[in-house]
N, C-alpha and C positions, 0 to 999 in steps of 0.2 A: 284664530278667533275662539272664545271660551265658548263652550256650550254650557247653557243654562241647566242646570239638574233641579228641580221642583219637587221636591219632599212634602208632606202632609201628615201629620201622627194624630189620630181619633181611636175612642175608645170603640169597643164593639158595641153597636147598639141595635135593636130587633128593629127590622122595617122603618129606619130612620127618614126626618124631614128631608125635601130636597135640598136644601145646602149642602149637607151632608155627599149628595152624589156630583151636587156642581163642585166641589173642594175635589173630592176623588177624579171625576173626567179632566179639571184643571191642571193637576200635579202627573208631574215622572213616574214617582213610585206614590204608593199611598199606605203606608204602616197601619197596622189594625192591634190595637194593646193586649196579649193576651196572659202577660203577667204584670196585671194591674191588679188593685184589689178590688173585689164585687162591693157594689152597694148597693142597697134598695132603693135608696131617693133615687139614683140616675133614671136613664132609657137604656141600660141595658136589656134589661128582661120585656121592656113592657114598652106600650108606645101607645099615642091617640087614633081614633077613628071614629068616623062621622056613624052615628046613630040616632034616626027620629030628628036630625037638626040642632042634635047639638055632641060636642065631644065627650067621649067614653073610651078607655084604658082599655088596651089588649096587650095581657101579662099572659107570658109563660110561668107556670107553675113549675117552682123549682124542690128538689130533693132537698129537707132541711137539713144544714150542717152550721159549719162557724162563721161568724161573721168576718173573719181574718182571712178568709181562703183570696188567693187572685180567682179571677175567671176562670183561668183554665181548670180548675179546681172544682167547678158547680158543675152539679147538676141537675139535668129536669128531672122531675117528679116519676116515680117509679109509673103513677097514675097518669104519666103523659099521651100513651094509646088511645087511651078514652079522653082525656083532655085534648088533644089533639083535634080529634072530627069536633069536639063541641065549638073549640076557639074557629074552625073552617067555618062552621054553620054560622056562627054568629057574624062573618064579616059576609059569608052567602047573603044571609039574609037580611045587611043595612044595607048592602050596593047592588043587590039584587036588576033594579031598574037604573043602574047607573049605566051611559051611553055605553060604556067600554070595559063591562062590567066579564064577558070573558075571558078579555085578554088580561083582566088586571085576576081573575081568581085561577089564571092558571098558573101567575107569575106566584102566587101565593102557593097555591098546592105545592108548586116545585120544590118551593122553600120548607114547606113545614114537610116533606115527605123525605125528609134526610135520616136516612136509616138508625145515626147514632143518639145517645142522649148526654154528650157532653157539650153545655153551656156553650161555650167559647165555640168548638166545632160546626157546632149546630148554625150559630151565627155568622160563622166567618161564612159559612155554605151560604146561608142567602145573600150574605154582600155578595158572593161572585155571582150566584146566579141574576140577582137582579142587576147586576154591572154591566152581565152579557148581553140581558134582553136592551139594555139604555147603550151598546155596544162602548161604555168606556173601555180605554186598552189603555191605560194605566197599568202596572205593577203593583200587584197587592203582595205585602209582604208579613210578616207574623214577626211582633218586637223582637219574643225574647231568639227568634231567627235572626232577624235582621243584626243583631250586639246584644251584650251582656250590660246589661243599663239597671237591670232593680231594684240595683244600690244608692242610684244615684234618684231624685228628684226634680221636680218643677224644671225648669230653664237648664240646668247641667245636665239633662234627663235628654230633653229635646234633644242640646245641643251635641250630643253625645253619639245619637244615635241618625243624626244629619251627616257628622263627620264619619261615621262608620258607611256611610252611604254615597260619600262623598258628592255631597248638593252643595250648592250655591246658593238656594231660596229653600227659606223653611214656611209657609202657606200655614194661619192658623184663624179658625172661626172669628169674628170681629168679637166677639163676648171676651176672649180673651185676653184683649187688649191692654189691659190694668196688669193682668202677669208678666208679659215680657218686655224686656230693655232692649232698644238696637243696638245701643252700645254695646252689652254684652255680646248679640249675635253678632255684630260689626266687627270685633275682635276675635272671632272664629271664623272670620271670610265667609260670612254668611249675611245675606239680606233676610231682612223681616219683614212679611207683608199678611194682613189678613183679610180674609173673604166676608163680604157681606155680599148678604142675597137680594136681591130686588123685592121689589112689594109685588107679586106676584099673585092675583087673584084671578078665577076661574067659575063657571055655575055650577055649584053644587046642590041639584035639584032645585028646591024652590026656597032652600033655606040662607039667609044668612050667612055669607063667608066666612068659615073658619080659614084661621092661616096656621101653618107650618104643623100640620097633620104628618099622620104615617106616610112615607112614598106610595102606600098603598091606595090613599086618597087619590092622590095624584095622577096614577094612573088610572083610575075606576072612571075619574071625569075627563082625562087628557089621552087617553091611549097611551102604547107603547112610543109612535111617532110623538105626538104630539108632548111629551117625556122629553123626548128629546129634546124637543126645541128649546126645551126650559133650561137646560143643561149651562148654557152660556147668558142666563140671564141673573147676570152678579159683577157685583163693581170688587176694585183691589183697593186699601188703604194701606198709606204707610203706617 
């Protein structure tokens, strides 16, 4: 009987939505890009968070260099020290009164007190740390570790680095749906399936439900437990 190998490739992204961690506890291994190129529009550096009732951006301030650099090539701002406690205070003081508000700022402190100031580093650190407290065991792996891929793009990129991994199922967000062919993966002895999340909503104080916040939300109102439970609440499409 074949055993099932479930692959997943996401960008590095700071304090990401819970999809993001239901796609990672889903999959075998879960790849993390770190020879992709930086861009300002994504969520790598930066991500949402409830303040006063309605959403506001929590950026890492990064060291200015080119805009061609990959990830692992950035870095945070010389002025990260002091920026550092200021980004703490600020998410201190919107969830302050949130039920679950120290178990969610210790899983932050964890994160933001990672000794180095390289980008990528920095980030991969809090995907594991927050993975352990949500205890995914998943396989987290680093691209340009996992295969030599950064020549290649889009769909031969993926599939490239599925085959270096030797999966069976490549797992990709539903948004992506428009980029890839089954056919093509079908031709690599690879099925294609991707994750959509549930409408998942929760009290977020007395305001107005924002949906698909930082995971930081998510645990401020749900706990670490109750994290979890959200974990498997997401449907598969072909």
């Amino acid at each position: 009987m074949t055993v099932s190998r479930r692959v997943a490739i996401m960008q590095p992204y700071f304090m990401p939505y819970m999809g993001y961690w239901q796609l990672m506890n889903y999959v075998d291994k879960f790849v993390v890009y770190d020879d992709i190129q930086f861009t300002k529009k994504g969520w790598i550096h930066r991500n949402r968070y409830l303040n006063n009732g309605s959403d506001q951006m929590l950026t890492l301030p990064l060291k200015k260099d080119s805009d061609y650099l990959d990830v692992a090539e950035r870095y945070l701002s010389q002025t990260w020290p002091k920026e550092k406690d200021k980004l703490f205070r600020k998410v201190e003081a919107a969830y302050r009164k949130a039920p679950y508000f120290d178990e969610g700022i210790s899983v932050f402190r964890e994160c933001l007190n990672y000794p180095g100031d390289n980008l990528f580093e920095f980030i991969f650190h809090s995907i594991k740390v927050i993975g352990s407290y949500l205890g995914i065991e998943s396989e987290l792996l680093i691209s340009s570790e996992a295969a030599s891929t950064n020549h290649l793009k889009g769909e031969r990129r993926v599939i490239a680095i599925c085959n270096a991994l030797d999966a069976s199922e490549y797992v990709n967000p539903i948004g992506g749906k428009e980029l890839y062919a089954h056919e093509t993966f079908n031709e690599n002895d690879l099925s294609l399936k991707f994750h959509r999340i549930d409408e998942i909503v929760y009290q977020q104080f007395n305001s107005e439900f924002i949906s698909n916040l930082s995971i930081l939300d998510v645990l401020m109102f749900n706990g670490i437990a109750g994290t979890r439970n959200l974990l498997s609440r997401f449907s598969l499409d072909d």
